[in-house]
N, C-alpha and C positions, 0 to 999 in steps of 0.2 A: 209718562203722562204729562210731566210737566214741559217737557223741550217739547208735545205734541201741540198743546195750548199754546205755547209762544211761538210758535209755526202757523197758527192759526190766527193770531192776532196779529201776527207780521203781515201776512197775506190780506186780513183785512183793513188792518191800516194801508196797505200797497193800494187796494180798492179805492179807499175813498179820496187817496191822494191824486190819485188818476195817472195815465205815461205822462212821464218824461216828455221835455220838448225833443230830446235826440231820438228817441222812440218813435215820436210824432213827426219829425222830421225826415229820420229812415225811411219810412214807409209811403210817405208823399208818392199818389200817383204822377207826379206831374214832377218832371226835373228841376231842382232848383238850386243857385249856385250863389254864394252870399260873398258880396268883396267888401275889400275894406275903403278907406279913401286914398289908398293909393291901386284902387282895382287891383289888389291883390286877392287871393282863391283862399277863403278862411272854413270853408264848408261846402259840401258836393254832397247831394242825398242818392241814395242807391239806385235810382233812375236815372239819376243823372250820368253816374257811371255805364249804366247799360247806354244809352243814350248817344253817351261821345266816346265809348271802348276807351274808357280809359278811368284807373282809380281814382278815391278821393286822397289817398295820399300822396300819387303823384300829382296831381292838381295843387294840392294845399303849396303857398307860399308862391307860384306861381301866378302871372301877371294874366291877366284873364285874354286880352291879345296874345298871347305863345301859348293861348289853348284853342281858341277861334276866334274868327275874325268879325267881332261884333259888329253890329250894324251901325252906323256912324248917325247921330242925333242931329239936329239941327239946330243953328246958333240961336235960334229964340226958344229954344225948349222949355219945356216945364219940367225945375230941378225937381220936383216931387215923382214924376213919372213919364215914363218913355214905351213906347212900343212901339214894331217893326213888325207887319202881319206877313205872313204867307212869304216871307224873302228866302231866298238859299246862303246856305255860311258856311264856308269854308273851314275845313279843321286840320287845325296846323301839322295833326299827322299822316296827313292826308285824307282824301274824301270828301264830300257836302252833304250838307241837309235840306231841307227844306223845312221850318220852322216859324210861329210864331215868336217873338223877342219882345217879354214883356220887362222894363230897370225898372225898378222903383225905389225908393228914397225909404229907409229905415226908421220911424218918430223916435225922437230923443238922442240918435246916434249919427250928427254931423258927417257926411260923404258916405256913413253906410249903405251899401245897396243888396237890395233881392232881385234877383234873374230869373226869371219862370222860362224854358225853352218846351215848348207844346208843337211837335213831333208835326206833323200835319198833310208829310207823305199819304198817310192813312185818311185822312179825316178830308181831300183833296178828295182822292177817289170816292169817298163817300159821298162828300158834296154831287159828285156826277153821278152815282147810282142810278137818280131818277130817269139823268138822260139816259142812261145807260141800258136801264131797262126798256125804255120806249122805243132806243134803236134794237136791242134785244127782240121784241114784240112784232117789230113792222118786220126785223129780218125773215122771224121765224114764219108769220105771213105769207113773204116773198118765198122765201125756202119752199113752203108746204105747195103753194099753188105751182112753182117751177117746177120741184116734185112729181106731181102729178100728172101736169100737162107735156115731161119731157119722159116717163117712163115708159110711157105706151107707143109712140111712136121709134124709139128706139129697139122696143125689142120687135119690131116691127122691121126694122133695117137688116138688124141680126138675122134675123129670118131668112130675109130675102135675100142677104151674103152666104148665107151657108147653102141654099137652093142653088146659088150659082155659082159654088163652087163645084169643079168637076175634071176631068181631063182635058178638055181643052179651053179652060177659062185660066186664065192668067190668078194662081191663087196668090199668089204677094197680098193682090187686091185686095181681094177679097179676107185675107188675114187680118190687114191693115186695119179692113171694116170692120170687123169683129173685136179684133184689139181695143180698138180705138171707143166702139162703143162699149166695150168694159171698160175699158178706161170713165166714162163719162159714169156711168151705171153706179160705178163703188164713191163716186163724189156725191151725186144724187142717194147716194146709202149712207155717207155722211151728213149731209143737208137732212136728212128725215131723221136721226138720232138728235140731232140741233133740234129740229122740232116736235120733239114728244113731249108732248102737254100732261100726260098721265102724272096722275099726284104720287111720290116716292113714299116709302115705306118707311116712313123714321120710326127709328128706337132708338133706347139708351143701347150702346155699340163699348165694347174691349178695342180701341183704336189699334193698338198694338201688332196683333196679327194680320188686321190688315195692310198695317205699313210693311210689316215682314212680307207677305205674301208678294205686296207691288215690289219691295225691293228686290227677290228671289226674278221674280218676273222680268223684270228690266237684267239684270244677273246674267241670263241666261239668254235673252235678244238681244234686242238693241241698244242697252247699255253694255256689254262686253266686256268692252274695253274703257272704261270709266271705272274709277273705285266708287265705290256708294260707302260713303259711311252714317253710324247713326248717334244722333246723341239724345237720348228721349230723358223727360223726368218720370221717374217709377212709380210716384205719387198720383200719377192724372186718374182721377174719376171718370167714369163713364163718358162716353160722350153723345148726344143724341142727333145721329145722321141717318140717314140710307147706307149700309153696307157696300151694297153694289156701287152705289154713284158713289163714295169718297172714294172705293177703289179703284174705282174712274178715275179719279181727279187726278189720284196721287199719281195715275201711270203716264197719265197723258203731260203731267209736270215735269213727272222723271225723264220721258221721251223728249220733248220741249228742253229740257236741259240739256240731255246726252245731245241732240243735234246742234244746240249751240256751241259743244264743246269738240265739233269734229277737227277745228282748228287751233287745239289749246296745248299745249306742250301740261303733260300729266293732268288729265282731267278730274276734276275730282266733284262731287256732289254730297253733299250735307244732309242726313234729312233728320230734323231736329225738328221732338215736341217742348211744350213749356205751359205751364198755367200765370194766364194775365188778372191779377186782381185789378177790379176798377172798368175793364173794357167791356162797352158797351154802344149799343147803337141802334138808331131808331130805323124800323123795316122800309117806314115812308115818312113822308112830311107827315107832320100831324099827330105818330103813333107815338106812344111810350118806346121808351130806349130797351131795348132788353140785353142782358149780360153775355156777351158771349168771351170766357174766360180761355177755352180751350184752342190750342195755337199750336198747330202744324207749320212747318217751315221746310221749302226745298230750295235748296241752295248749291250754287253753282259758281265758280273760278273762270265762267266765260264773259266775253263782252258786254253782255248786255243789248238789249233793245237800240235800237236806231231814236236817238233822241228827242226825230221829229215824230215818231208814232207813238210813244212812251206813254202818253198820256189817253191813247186812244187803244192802246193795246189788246185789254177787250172788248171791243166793238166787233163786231159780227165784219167778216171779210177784211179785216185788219191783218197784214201779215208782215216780215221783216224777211222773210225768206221768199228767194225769187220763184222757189214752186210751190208755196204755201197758200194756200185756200182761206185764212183766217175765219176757221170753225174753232180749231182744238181750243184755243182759249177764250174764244167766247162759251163753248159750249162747258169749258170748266168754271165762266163763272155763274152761268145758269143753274147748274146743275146746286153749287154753292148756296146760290141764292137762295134756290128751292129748297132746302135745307136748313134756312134763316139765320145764314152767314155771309161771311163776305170774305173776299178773297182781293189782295192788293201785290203788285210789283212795285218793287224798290232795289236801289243800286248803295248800298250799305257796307261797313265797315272797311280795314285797311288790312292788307289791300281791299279794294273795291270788288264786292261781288254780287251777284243777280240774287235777288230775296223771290220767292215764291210766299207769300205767309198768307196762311187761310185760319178765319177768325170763327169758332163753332160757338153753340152752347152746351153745357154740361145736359149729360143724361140723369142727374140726382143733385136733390137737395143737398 
């Protein structure tokens, strides 16, 4: 009884003492790196590690230049504080980011510095969302009336090829005709799935099977010959999607990868969950931020995007492939969106690899 009592008075004096700065520290959602005044690496918080792939103990005692390549200040600066928005930095084991780089000056501790690095790949796409969606909106538009106005006279064509086919009609031709207008037929059947406006069915969702399900899928077509691996955390809570459409997403990701990798010596694909504490994001200007912690990742060992459409990637008829229609990834981030997430590409870790990462909300409190 008595070791029960001083168990209990231990934990409430822990209480009123409150965490630890190292505790407080750890847990920062925001990366942050503390040097000394000879920009030596005295502390690296656990995002920071995710951050730049790399520990806080190999970091420690290290000169912050032979970790990346800070952004260079300017000879009239202000010793108390520095920032560098929206720049790319190089990291010395290879790779770049794209980051905001906030120095600032330490009270009481001459040449100490804090390094805030705020990730902003994500927060980039986000910023275009709005445009995003509005070219979304005019495409789907354009899609639905194209749609329309090009279906009826094509099977109209069809028709009038298969009438004149016969024994003494040249069928090549007429094959051609008919090919051709399926051909045109199953694009305009992509273009209409682009454009279903119908509101999806969210519920809290077992992610799980569904990732199984698209991995088997892909398994067994058009990924083949690609290894799929997975690395999930066991822990994820519900999560609140459309069954149907994330199992969309995820195959038309998977497919979108495996074809980037038809030219990769061992192709390999990642598909890795994880829970984001702290991530969050507003649906429009204007609206409350809402949580979206749950984080699907498909990952890829190929090239990557062509650098000049990277940022435009999904936009509606954006494509990097010379027979590509640029639907599939528009239409995976609609489908997202509808969903009330978001979904970004990025070229990440060492070696450098293609990030798929799609950002949900949990299905429970």
């Amino acid at each position: 009884m008595r070791r029960i009592g001083a168990a209990r008075r231990h934990d409430v004096m822990m209480m009123e003492a409150g965490p630890s700065f190292a505790e407080l520290f750890a847990t920062l959602p925001v990366a942050v790196i503390v040097v000394d005044p000879e920009f030596r690496i005295t502390y690296a918080n656990a995002e920071c590690e995710t951050l730049l792939n790399l520990s806080e103990r190999l970091m420690r005692g290290q000169t912050l230049g032979s970790v990346l390549d800070a952004p260079r200040a300017p000879d009239n600066r202000d010793d108390r504080l520095f920032a560098a928005f929206d720049t790319e930095i190089d990291l010395r084991r290879g790779g770049r980011i794209r980051l905001d780089y906030i120095e600032a000056a330490v009270t009481d501790w001459p040449g100490w510095r804090t390094i805030t690095l705020h990730h902003v790949a994500g927060s980039r796409r986000l910023g275009h969302s709005s445009d995003r969606a509005s070219a979304a909106r005019a495409a789907i538009g354009a899609a639905a009336m194209l749609a329309h106005e090009i279906k009826n006279p094509l099977s109209g064509i069809r028709g009038a090829a298969q009438l004149l086919a016969g024994p003494r009609t040249d069928n090549q031709l007429t094959t051609l005709i008919t090919t051709e207008v399926d051909r045109i037929a199953a694009l305009i059947d992509r273009m209409q799935d682009f454009t279903d406006t119908r509101p999806l069915n969210i519920e809290p969702s077992n992610i799980y099977p569904l990732l199984d399900h698209a991995r088997r899928v892909a398994l067994a077509g058009f990924g083949r010959d690609v290894t799929i691996e997975e690395r999930f955390d066991p822990s994820l809570p519900p999560v609140l999607v459309d069954p149907d459409a994330l199992l969309q997403v995820v195959l038309n990701l998977l497919k979108n990868g495996c074809e980037a990798l038809t030219a990769v010596t061992n192709p390999r694909i990642l598909l890795s969950t994880a829970y984001r504490h702290g991530m969050a994001v507003s649906p429009s200007p204007g609206r409350p931020r809402r949580p979206l912690p749950i984080e699907v990742c498909v990952i890829d060992n190929g090239p990557g995007a062509p650098e000049e459409i990277a940022d435009h990637l999904f936009d509606p008829f954006i494509s990097g492939k010379p027979e590509g229609q640029g639907l599939g990834l528009s239409l995976v981030d609609k489908l997202v969106r509808d969903m009330g997430g978001i979904v970004q590409y990025a070229r990440e870790g060492s070696p450098l690899s293609t990030v798929f990462r799609i950002l949900l909300p949990r299905g429970s409190a």
